[in-house]
N, C-alpha and C positions, 0 to 999 in steps of 0.2 A: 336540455334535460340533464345531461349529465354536467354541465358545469353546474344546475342546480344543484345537486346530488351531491357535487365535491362541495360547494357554499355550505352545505345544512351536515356535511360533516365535517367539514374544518370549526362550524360555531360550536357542532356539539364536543369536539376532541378537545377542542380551547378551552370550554368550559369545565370539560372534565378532569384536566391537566391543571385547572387551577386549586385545585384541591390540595395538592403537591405541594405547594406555596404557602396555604392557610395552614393556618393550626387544625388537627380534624383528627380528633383519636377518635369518631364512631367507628362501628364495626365496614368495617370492608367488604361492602357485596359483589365486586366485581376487579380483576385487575388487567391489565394488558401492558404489558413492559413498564415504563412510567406513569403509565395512564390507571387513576385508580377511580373508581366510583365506590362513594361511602355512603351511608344513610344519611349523614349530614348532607350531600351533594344531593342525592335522590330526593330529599325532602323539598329542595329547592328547584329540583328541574321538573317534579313531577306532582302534581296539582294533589291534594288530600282526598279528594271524590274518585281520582283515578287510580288507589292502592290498594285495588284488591289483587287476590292470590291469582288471578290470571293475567292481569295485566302488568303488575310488579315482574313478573318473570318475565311478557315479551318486551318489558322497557328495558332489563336489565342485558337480554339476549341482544337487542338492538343496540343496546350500548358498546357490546362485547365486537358485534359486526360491526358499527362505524369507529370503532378506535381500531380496531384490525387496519379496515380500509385507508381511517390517516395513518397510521404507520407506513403500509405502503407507499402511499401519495408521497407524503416525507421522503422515504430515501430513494422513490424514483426522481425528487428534487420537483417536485408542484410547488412547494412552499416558496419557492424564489422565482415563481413562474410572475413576470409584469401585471401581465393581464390579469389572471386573479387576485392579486395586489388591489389592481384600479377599482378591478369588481368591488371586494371587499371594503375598501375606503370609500365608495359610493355608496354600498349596502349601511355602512356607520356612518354615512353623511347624514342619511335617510331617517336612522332612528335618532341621531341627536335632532333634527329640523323639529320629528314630529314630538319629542320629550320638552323641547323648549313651545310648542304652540301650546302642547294640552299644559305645561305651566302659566303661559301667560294670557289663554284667551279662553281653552275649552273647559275647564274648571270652573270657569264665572258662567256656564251655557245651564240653562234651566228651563225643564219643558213639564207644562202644567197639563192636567188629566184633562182638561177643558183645550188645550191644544191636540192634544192624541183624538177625542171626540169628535172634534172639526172637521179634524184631517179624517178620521176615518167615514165622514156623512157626507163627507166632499167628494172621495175618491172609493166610496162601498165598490163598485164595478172591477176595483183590480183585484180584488180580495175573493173571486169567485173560486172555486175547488175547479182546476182541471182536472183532476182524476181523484179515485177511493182514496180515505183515508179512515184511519183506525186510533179511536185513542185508548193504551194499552199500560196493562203490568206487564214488562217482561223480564221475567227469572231466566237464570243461567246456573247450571253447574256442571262441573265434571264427571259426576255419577250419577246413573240411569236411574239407580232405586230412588236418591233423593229428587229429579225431574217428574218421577210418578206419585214419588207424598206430595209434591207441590199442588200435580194435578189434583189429586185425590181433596186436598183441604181448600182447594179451590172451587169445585164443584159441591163440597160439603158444608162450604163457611157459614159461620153463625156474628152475625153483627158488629163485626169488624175485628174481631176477637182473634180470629186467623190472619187475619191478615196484617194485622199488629206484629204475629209470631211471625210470620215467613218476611216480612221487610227486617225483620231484629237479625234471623238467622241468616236469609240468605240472599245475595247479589241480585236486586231488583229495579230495573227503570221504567218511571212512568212518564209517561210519554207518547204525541202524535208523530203516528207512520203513516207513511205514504206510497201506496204502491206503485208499483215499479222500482222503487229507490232502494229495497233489504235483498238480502241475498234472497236467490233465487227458493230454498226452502221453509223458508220463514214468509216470503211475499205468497208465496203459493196456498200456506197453509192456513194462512191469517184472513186472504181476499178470497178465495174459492168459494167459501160455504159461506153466508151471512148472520147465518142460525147461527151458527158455532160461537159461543161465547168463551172457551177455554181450550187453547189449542196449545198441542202436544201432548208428549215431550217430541220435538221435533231433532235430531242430530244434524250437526255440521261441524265442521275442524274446529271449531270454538269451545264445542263441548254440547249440552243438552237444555233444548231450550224450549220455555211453557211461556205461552201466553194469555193472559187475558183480558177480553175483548170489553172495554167500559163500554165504547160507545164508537160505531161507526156514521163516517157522514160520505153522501152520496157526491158523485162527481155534479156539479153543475150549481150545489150549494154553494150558498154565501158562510164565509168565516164568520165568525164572533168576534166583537172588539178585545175580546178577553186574549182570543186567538192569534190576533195578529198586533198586540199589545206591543211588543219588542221590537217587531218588525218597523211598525209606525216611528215608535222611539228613535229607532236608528237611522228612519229617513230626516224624521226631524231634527236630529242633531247633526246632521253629515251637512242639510241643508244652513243651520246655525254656526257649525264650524265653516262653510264655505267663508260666509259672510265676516264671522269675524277673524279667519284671516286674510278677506281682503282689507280691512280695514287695518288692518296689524300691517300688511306689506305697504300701503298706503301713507302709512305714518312713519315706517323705515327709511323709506325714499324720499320724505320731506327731511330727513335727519343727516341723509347721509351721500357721498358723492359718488355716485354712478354713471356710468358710461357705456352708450349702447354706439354703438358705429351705424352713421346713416343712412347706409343701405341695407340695416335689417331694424328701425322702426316701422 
């Protein structure tokens, strides 16, 4: 665990150190001795769907903590440590292996809606709901009076008219929950009542949070294809990528000269 922890700050302090090197006159959101994070960096380390006003802050605060952390690593001398060396050059073995397959074999993989179908009439049975789930709007904000206009044009809405307004104005994911799986006051508030179609404002360290309830589906239901649409996709292509890269190593080894010692074929 914590050699993870040093791995996932050494790549982020790397990357954020290389900004130093590039040309990069945006404005500067964060600094720590040489270590600078710009809006040009930020743009790049952090996804356009994930820049809102609360999460821009705890990326930049988390940036602030793991360049701290390499600095100290550095001059307690980690950087010259072997072992994370080996680690490290195994970790970029790893992503140049899997940059050179998706170039040469999983780019040419294509799965057809009539494959997803099959698969999903073949194997309906694994697709069964072990527990509640809930498909929801869920808003977030910082302040209590906005959490209660939420509610208030949630249980007032006229024909989609509000709900136009509140996805324009404020921080909103739609989205299947699953109980047991959200924090403890949001699972409680959302699965307790089944009536309840709009729930909160509920508080937690994140801020104040409404939700509302599209549509619940009971444990022991079957998914929808719609449901487990991506899911299938990604068994089907994992099982596609197996295949053509065995055929990719297959054809390496016709190419090239290898050597396995007899006592471990």
């Amino acid at each position: 665990m914590v050699l993870k922890a040093l791995l996932t700050i050494n790549v982020l302090c790397l990357l954020a150190s290389c900004s130093i090197r590039e040309k990069d006159d945006s404005v500067v959101l964060a600094r720590v001795n040489d270590q600078v994070l710009t809006v040009k960096k930020l743009e790049k380390l952090l996804p356009p769907e994930d820049r809102t006003d609360m999460r821009l802050k705890r990326f930049i605060h988390e940036w602030v903590d793991n360049a701290l952390f390499f600095d100290a690593a550095t001059k307690d001398g980690f950087h010259k440590d072997r072992h994370l060396k080996d680690v490290r050059d195994r970790y970029y073995k790893k992503i140049m292996i899997g940059a050179y397959l998706q170039t040469k074999t999983f780019s040419d993989i294509t799965i057809s809606n009539d494959e997803i179908r099959n698969y999903y009439d073949s194997f309906s049975a694994s697709f069964i709901r072990h527990t509640d789930e809930a498909y929801i709007h869920h808003f977030i904000t910082n302040k209590h009076s906005e959490a209660r206009s939420i509610r208030s044009k949630l249980l007032r809405k006229r024909l989609g008219k509000t709900m136009d307004e509140l996805f324009k104005v404020f921080n909103v994911e739609t989205k299947t929950v699953t109980k047991g799986l959200l924090i403890k006051e949001l699972d409680r508030a959302i699965f307790k009542n089944k009536k309840v179609t709009v729930v909160g404002p509920v508080r937690t360290t994140n801020g104040y949070h409404v939700v509302e309830v599209i549509k619940r589906y009971n444990k022991g239901s079957r998914k929808g294809m719609e449901d487990v649409y991506d899911e299938i996709y990604q068994r089907l292509l994992k099982q596609k990528q197996v295949s053509f890269s065995a055929n990719l190593l297959d054809s390496l080894k016709e190419i090239t000269n290898v050597f396995i010692n007899s006592n471990y074929h």
